[in-house]
N, C-alpha and C positions, 0 to 999 in steps of 0.2 A: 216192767219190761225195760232193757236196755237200749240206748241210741241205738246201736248195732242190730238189735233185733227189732225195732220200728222200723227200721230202714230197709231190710228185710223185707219187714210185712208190706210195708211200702208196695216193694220192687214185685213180689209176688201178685198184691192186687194189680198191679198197673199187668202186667205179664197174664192174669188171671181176665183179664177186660179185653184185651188182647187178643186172645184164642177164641174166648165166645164170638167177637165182631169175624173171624173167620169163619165162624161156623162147627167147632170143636162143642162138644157136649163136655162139661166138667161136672166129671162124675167123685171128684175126692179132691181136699186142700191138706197138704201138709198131714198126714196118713203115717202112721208111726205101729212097724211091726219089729218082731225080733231080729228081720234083716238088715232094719233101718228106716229110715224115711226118706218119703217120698212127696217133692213138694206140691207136682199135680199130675193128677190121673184123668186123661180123657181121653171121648171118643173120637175119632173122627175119621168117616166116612167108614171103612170095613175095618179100622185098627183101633188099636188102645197103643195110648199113649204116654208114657210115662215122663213128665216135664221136668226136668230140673233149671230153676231158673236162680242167676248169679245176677247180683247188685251190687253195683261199683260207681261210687262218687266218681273216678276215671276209668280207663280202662286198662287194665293190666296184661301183660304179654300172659298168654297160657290160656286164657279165658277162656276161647274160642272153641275147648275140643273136652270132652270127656273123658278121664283117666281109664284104661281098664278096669283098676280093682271099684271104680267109683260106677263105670257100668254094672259089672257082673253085681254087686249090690244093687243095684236101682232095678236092672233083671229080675233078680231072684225075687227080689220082695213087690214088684208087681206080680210075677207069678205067682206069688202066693196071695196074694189081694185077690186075684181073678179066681183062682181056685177056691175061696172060701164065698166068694159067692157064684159058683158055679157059670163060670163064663168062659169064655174059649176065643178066641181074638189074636189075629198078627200083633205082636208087638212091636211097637216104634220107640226109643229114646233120644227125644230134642232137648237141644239144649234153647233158652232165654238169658238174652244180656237185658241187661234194662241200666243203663249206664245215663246218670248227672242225676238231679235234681227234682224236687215236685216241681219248679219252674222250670228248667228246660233240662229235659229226659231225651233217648230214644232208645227204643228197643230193636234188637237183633234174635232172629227165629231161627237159630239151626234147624232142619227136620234131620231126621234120622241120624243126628249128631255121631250114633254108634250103633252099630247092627253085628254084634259077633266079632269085632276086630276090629283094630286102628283104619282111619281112613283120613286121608289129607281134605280139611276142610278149607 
């Protein structure tokens, strides 16, 4: 595995530790279909949730928001996650910053980062 993807995996557990202390049920890590992957899938409260979380030694201008074609993939291939195991659920897509270091980190929770269309975050 490469620095780049330890750092990753990193930002994922840290973003993964995260969502449970809120109370999300994580029902999938890094989930790889023919639409793409998905880095987590959860529950919480009446939605399913489909996470994409970004790791950034700083933070970079752009980070903040979810591209369309990078939504309608994250979309499609939850819906197909839920459909093969027969579930039915609002779907939400947030985003996760987990921006510095295992010494000093903090993380950012978009909710509903993107729901159908651009939105000023």
């Amino acid at each position: 595995m490469t620095h780049a993807q330890e750092f990753g995996r990193w930002g994922e557990d840290k973003a993964t530790n995260f969502l449970a202390r809120l109370g999300y049920e994580i029902l999938e890590r890094n989930w790889r279909g023919a639409e793409g992957e998905i880095d987590i899938l959860a529950r919480h409260e009446n939605e399913m949730v489909v996470v994409e979380v970004k790791t950034r030694a700083e933070p970079v201008d752009g980070d903040e928001y979810i591209r369309d074609a990078q939504a309608h993939r994250l979309l499609d291939a939850a819906e197909f996650w839920m459909e093969k195991r027969n579930l039915e659920a609002e779907l939400r897509c947030d985003l996760i910053l987990v921006i510095g270091n295992s010494e000093n980190y903090r993380i950012k929770h978009i909710q509903d980062a993107w729901r159908g269309g651009p939105q000023e975050l």
